[in-house]
PyMOL Python script that loads the backbone (N, CA, C, O; Angstrom):
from pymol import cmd

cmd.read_pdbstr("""\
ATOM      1  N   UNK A   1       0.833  -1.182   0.000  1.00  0.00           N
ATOM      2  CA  UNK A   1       0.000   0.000   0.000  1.00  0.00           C
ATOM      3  C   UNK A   1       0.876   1.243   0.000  1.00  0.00           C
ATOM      4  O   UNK A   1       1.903   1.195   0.678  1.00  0.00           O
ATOM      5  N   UNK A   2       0.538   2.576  -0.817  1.00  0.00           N
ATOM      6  CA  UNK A   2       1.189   3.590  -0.712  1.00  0.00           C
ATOM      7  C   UNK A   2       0.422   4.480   0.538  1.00  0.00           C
ATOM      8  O   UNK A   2      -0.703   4.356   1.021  1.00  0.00           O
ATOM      9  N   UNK A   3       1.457   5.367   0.821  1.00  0.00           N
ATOM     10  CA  UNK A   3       1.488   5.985   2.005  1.00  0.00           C
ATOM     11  C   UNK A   3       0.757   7.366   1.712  1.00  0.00           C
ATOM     12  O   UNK A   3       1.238   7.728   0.638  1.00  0.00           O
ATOM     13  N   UNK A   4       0.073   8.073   2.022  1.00  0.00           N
ATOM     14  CA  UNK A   4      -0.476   9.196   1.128  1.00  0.00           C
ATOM     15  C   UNK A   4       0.408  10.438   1.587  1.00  0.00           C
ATOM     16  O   UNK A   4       0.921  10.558   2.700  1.00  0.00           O
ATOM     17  N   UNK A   5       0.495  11.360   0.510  1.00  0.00           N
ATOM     18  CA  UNK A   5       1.801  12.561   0.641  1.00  0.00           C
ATOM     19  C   UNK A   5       0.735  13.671   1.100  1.00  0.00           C
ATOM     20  O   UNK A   5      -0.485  13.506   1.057  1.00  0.00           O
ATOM     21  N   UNK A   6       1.262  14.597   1.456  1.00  0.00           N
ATOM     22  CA  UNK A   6       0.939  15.805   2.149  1.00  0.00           C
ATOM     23  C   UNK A   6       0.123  16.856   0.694  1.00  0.00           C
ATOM     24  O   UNK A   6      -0.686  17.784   0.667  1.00  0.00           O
ATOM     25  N   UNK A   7       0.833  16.123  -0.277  1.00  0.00           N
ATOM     26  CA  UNK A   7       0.091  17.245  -1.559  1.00  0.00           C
ATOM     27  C   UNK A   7      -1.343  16.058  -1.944  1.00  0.00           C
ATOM     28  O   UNK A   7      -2.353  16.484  -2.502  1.00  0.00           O
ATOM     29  N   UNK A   8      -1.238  15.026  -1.662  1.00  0.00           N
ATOM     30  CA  UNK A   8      -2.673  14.339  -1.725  1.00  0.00           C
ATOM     31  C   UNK A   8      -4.097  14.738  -0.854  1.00  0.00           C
ATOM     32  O   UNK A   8      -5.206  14.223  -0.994  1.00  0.00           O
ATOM     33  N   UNK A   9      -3.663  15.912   0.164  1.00  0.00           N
ATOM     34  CA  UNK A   9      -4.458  16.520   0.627  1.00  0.00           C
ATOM     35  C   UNK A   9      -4.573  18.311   0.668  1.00  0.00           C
ATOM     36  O   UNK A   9      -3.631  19.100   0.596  1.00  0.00           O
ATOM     37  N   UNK A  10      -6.025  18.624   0.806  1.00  0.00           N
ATOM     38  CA  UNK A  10      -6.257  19.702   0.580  1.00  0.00           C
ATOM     39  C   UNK A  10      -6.924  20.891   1.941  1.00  0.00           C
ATOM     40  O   UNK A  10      -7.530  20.023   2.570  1.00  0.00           O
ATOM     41  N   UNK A  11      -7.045  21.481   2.306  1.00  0.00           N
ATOM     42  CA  UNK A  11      -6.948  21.860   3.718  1.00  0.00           C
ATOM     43  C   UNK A  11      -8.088  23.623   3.758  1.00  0.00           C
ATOM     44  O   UNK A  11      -7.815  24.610   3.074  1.00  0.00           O
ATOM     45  N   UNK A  12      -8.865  23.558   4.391  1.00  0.00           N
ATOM     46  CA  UNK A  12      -9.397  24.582   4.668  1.00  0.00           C
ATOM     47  C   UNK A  12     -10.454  24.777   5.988  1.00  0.00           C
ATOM     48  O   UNK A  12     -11.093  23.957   6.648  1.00  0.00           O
ATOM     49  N   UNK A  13     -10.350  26.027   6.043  1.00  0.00           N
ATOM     50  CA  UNK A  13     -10.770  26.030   7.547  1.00  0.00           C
ATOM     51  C   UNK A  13     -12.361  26.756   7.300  1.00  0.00           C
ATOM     52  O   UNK A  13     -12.789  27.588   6.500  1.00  0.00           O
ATOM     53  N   UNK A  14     -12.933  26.015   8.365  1.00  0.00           N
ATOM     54  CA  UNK A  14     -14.809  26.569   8.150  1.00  0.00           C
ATOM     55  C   UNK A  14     -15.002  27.367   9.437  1.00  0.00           C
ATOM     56  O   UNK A  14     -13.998  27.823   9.983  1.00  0.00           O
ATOM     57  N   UNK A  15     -15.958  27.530   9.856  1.00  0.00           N
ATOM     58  CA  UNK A  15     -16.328  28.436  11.189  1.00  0.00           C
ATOM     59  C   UNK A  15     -16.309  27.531  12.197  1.00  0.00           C
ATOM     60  O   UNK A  15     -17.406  27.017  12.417  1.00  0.00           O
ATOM     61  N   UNK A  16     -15.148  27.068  13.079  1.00  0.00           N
ATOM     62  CA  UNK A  16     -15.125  27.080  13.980  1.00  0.00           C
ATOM     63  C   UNK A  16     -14.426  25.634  13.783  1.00  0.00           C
ATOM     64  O   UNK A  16     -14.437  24.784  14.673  1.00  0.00           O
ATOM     65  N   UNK A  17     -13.794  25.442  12.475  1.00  0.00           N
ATOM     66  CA  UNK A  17     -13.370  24.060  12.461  1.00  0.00           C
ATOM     67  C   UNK A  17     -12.022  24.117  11.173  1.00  0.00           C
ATOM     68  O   UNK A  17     -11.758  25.090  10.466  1.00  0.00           O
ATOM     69  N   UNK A  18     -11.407  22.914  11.168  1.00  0.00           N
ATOM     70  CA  UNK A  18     -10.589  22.562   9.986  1.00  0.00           C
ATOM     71  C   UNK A  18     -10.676  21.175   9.298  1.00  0.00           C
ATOM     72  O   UNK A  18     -10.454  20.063   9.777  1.00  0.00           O
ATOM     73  N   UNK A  19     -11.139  21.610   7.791  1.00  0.00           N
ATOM     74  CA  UNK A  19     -11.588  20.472   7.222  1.00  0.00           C
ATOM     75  C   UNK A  19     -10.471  20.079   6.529  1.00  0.00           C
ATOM     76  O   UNK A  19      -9.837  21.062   6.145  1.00  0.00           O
ATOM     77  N   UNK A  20      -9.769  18.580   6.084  1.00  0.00           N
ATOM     78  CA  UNK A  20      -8.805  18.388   5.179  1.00  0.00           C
ATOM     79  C   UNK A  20      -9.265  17.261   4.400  1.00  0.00           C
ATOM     80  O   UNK A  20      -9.311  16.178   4.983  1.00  0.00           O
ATOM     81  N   UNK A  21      -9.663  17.327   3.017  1.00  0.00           N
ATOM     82  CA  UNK A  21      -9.787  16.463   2.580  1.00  0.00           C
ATOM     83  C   UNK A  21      -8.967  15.872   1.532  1.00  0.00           C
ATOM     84  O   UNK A  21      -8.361  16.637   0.783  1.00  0.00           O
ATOM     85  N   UNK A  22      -8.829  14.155   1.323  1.00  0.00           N
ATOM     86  CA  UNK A  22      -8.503  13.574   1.004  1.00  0.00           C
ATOM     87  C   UNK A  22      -8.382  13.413  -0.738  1.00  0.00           C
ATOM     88  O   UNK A  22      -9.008  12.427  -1.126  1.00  0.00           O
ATOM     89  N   UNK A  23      -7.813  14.061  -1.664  1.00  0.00           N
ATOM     90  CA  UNK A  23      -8.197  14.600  -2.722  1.00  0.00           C
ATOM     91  C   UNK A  23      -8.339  13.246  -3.688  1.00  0.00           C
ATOM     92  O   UNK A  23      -9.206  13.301  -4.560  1.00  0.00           O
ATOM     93  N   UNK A  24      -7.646  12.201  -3.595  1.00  0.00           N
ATOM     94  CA  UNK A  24      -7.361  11.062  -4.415  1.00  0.00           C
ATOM     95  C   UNK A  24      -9.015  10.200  -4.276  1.00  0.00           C
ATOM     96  O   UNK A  24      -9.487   9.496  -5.169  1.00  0.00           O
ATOM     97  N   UNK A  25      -9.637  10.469  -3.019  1.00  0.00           N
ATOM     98  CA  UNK A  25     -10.804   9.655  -3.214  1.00  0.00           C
ATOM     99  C   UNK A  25     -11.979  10.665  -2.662  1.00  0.00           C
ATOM    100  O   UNK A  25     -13.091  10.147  -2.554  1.00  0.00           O
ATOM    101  N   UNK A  26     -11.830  12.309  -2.232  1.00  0.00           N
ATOM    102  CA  UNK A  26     -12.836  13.053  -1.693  1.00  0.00           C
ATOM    103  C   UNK A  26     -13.471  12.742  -0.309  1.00  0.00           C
ATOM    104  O   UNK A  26     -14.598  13.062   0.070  1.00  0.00           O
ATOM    105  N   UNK A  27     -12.469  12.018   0.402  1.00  0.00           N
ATOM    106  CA  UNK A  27     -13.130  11.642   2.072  1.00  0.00           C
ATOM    107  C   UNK A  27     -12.833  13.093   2.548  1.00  0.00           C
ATOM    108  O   UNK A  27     -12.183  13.846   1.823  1.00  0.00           O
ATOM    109  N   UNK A  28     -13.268  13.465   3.672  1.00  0.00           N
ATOM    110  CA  UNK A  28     -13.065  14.375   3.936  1.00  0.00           C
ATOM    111  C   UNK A  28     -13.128  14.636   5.609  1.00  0.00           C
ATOM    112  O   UNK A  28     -14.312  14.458   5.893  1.00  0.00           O
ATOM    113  N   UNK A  29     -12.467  14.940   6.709  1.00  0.00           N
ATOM    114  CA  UNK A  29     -12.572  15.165   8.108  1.00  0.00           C
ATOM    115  C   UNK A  29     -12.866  16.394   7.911  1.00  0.00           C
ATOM    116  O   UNK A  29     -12.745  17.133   6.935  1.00  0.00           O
ATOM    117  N   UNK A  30     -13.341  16.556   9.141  1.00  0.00           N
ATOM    118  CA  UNK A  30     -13.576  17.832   9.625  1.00  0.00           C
ATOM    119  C   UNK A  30     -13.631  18.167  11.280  1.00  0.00           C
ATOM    120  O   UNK A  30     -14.405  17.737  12.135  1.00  0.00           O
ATOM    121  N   UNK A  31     -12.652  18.981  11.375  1.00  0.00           N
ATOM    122  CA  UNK A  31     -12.439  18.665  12.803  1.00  0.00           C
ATOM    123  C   UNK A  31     -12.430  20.409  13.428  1.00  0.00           C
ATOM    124  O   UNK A  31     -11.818  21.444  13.165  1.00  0.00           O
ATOM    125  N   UNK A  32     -13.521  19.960  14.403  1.00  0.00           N
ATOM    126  CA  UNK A  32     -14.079  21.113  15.514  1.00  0.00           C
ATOM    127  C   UNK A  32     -12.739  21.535  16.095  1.00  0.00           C
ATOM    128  O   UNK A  32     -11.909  20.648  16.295  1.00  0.00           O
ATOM    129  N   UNK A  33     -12.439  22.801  16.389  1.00  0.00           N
ATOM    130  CA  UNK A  33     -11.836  23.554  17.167  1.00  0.00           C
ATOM    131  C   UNK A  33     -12.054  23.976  18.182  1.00  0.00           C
ATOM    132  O   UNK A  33     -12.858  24.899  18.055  1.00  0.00           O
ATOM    133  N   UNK A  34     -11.715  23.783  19.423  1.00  0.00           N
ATOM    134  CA  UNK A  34     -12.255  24.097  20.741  1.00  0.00           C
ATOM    135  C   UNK A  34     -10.891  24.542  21.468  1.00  0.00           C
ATOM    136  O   UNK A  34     -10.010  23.764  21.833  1.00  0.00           O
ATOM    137  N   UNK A  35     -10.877  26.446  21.659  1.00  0.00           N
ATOM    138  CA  UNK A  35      -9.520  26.992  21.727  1.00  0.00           C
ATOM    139  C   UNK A  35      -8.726  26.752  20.976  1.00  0.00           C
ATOM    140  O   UNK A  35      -8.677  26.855  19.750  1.00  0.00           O
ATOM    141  N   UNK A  36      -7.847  26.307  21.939  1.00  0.00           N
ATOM    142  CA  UNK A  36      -6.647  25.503  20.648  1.00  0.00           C
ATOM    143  C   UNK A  36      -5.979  23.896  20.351  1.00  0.00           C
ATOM    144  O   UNK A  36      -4.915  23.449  19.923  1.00  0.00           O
ATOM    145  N   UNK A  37      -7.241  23.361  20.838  1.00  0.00           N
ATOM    146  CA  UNK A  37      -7.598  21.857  20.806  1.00  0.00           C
ATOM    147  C   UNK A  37      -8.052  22.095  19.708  1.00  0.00           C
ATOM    148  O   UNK A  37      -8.415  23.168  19.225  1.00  0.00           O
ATOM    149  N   UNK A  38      -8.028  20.192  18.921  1.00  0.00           N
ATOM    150  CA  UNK A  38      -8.583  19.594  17.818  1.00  0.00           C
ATOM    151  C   UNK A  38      -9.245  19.214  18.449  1.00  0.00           C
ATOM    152  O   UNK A  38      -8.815  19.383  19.590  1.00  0.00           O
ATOM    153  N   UNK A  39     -11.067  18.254  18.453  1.00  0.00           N
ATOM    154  CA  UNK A  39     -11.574  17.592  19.048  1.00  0.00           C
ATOM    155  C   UNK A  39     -11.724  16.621  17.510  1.00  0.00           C
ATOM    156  O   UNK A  39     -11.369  16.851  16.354  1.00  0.00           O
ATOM    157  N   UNK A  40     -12.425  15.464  18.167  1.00  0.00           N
ATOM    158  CA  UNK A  40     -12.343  13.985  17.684  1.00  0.00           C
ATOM    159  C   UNK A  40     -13.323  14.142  15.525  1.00  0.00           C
ATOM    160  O   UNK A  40     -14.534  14.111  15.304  1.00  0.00           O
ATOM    161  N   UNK A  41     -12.489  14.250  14.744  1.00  0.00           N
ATOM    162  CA  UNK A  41     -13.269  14.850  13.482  1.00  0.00           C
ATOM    163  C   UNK A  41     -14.622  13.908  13.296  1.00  0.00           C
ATOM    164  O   UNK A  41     -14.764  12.823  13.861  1.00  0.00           O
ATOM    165  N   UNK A  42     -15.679  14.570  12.324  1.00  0.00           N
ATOM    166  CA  UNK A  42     -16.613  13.542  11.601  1.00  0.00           C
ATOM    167  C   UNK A  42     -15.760  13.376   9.950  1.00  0.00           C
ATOM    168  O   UNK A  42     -14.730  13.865   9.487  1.00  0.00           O
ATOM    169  N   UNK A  43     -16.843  12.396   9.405  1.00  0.00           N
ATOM    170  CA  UNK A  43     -15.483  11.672   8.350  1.00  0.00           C
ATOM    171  C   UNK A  43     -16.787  11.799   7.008  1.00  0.00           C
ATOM    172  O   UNK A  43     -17.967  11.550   7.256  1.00  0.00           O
ATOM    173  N   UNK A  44     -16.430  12.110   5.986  1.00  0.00           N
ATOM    174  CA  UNK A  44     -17.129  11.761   5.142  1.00  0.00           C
ATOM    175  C   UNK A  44     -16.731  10.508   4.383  1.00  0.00           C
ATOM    176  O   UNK A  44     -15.577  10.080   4.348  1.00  0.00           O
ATOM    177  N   UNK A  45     -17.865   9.906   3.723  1.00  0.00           N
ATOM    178  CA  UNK A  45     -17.296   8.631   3.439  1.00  0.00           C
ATOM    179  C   UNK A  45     -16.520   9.083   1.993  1.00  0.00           C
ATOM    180  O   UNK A  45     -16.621  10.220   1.531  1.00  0.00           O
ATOM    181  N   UNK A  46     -15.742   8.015   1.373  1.00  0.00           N
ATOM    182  CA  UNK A  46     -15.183   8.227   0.180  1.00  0.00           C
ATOM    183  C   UNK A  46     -16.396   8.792  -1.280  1.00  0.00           C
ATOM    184  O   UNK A  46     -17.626   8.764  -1.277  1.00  0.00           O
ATOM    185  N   UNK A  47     -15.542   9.211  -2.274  1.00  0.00           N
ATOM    186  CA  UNK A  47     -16.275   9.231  -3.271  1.00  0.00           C
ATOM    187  C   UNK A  47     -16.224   8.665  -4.243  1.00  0.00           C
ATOM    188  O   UNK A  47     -17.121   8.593  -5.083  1.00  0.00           O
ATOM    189  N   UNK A  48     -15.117   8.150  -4.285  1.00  0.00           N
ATOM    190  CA  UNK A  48     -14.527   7.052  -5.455  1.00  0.00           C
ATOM    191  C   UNK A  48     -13.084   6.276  -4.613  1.00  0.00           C
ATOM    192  O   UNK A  48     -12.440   6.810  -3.710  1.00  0.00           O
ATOM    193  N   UNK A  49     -12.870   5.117  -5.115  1.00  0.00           N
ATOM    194  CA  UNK A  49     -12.092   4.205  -4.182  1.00  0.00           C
ATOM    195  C   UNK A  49     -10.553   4.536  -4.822  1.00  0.00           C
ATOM    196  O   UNK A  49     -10.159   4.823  -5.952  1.00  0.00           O
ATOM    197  N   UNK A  50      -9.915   4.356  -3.561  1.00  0.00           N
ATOM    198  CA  UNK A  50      -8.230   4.619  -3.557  1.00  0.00           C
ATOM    199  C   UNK A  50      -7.771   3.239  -2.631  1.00  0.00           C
ATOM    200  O   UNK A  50      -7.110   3.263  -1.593  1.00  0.00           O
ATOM    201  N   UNK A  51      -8.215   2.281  -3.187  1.00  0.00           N
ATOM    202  CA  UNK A  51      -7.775   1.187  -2.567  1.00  0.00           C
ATOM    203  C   UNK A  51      -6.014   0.880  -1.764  1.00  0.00           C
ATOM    204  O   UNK A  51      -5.610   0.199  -0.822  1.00  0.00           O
ATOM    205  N   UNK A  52      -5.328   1.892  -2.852  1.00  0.00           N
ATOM    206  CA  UNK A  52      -3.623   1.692  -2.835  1.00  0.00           C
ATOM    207  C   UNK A  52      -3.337   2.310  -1.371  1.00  0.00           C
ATOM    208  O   UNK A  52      -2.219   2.176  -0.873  1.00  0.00           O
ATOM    209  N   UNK A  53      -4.339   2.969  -0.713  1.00  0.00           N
ATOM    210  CA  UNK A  53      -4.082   3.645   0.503  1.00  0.00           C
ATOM    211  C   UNK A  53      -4.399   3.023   1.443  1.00  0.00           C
ATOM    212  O   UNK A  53      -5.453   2.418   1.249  1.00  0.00           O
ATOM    213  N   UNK A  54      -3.794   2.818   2.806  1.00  0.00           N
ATOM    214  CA  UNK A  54      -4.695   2.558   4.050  1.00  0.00           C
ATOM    215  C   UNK A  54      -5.512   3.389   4.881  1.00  0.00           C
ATOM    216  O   UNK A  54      -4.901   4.455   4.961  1.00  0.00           O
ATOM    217  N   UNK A  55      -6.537   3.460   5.521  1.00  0.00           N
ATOM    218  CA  UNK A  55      -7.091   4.066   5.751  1.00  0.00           C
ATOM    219  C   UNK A  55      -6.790   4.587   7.218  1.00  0.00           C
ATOM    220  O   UNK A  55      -7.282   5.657   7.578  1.00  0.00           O
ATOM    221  N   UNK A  56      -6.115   3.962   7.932  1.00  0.00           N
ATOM    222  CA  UNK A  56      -5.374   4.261   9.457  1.00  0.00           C
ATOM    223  C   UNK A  56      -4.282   5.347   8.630  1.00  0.00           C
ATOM    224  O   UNK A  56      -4.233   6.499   9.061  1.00  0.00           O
ATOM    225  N   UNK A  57      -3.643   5.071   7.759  1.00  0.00           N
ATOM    226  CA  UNK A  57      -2.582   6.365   7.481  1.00  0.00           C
ATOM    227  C   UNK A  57      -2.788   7.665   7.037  1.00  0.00           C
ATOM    228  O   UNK A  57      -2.126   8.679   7.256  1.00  0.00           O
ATOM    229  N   UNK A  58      -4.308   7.410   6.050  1.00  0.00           N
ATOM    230  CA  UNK A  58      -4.936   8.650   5.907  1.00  0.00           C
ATOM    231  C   UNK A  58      -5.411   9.268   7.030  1.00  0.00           C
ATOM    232  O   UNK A  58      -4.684  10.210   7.342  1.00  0.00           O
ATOM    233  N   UNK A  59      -6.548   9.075   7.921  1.00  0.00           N
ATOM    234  CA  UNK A  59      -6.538   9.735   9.450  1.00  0.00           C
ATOM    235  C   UNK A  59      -5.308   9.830   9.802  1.00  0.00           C
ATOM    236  O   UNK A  59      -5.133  10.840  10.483  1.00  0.00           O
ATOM    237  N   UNK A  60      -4.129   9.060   9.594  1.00  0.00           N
ATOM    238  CA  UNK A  60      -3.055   9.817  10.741  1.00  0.00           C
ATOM    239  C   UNK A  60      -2.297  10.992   9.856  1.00  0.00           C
ATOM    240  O   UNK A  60      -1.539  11.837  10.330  1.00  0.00           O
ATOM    241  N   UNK A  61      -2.541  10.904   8.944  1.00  0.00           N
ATOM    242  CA  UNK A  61      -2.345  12.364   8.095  1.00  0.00           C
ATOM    243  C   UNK A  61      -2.714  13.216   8.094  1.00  0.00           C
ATOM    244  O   UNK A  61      -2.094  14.254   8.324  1.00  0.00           O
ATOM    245  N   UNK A  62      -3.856  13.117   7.838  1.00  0.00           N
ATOM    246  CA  UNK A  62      -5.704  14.070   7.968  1.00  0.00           C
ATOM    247  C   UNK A  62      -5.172  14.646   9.441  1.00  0.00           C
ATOM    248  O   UNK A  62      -4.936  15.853   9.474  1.00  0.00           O
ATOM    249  N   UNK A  63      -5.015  14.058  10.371  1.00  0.00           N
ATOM    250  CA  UNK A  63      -4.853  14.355  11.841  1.00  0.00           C
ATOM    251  C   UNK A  63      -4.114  15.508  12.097  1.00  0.00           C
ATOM    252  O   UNK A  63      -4.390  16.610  12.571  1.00  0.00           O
ATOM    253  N   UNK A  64      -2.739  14.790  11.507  1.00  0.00           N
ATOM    254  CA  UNK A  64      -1.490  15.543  11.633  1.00  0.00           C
ATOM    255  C   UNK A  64      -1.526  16.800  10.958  1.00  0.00           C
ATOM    256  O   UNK A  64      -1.041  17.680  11.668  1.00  0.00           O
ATOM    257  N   UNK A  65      -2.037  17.325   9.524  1.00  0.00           N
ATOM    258  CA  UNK A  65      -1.536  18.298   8.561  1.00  0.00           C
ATOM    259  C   UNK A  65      -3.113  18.917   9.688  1.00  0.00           C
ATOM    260  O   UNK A  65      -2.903  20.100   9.957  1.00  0.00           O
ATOM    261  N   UNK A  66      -4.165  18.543  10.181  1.00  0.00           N
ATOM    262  CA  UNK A  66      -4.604  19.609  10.754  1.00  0.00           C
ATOM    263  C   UNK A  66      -4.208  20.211  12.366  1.00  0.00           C
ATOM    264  O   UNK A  66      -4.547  21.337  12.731  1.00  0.00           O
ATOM    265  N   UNK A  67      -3.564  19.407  13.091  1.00  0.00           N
ATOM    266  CA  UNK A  67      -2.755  19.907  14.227  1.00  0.00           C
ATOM    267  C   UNK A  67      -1.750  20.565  13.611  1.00  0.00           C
ATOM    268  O   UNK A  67      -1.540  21.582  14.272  1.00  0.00           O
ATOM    269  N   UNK A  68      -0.904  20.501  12.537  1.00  0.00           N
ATOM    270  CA  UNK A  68      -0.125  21.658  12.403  1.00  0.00           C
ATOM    271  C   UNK A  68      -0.196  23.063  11.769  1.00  0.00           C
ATOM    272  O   UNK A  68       0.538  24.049  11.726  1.00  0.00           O
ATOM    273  N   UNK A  69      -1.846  22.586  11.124  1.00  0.00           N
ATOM    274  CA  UNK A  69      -2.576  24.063  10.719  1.00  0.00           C
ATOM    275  C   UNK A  69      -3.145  24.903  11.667  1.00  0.00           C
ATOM    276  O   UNK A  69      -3.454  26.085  11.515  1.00  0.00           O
ATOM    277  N   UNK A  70      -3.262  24.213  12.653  1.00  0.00           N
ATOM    278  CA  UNK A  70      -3.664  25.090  14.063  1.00  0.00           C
ATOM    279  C   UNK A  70      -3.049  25.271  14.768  1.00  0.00           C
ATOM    280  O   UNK A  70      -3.361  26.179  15.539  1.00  0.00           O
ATOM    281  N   UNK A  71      -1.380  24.329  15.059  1.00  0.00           N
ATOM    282  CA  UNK A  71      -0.983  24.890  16.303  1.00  0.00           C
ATOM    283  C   UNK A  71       0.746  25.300  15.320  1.00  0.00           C
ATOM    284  O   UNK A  71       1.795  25.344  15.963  1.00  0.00           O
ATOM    285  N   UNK A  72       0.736  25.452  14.390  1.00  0.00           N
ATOM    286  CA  UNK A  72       1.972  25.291  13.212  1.00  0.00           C
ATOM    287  C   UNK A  72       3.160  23.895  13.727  1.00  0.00           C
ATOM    288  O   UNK A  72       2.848  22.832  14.262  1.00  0.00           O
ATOM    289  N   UNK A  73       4.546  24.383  13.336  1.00  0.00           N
ATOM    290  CA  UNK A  73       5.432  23.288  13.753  1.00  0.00           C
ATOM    291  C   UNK A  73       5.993  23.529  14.539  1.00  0.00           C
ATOM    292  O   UNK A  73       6.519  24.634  14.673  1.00  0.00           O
ATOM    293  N   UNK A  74       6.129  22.215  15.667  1.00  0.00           N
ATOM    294  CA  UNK A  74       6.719  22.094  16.589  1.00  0.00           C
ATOM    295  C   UNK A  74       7.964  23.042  16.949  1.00  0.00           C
ATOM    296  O   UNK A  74       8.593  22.866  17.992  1.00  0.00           O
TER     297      UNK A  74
END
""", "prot")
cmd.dss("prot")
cmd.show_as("cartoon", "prot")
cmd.util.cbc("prot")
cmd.orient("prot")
């Protein structure tokens, strides 16, 4: 399985949240902002299949590129 890259996702922020979605298949998180906490995202389901991906690595991507859009780098 390939690992998904940081340009396979797309990133924008809504009122009161940061959405990043998954551009290769259109899943999409969206994760509430509370201060300067992430809280736990909702997920849209896919729109077309990207089988070559795992789906634990996409959330831990999705996760990551939005903790560092909110709190930048370490």
């Amino acid at each position: 399985m390939a690992s998904p890259k940081t340009d396979d996702f797309r990133l924008e922020q809504g009122e009161g949240s940061i959405i990043v979605t998954f551009t290769p298949d259109g899943r999409s998180y969206t994760f509430p902002v509370e201060g300067d906490q992430l809280l736990e995202p909702a997920v849209s389901p896919a729109q077309t299949s990207a089988s070559d991906y795992a789906d634990d690595e996409i959330r831990k991507t999705a996760s990551e590129l939005a903790r560092l859009a909110l709190k930048g780098a370490p």
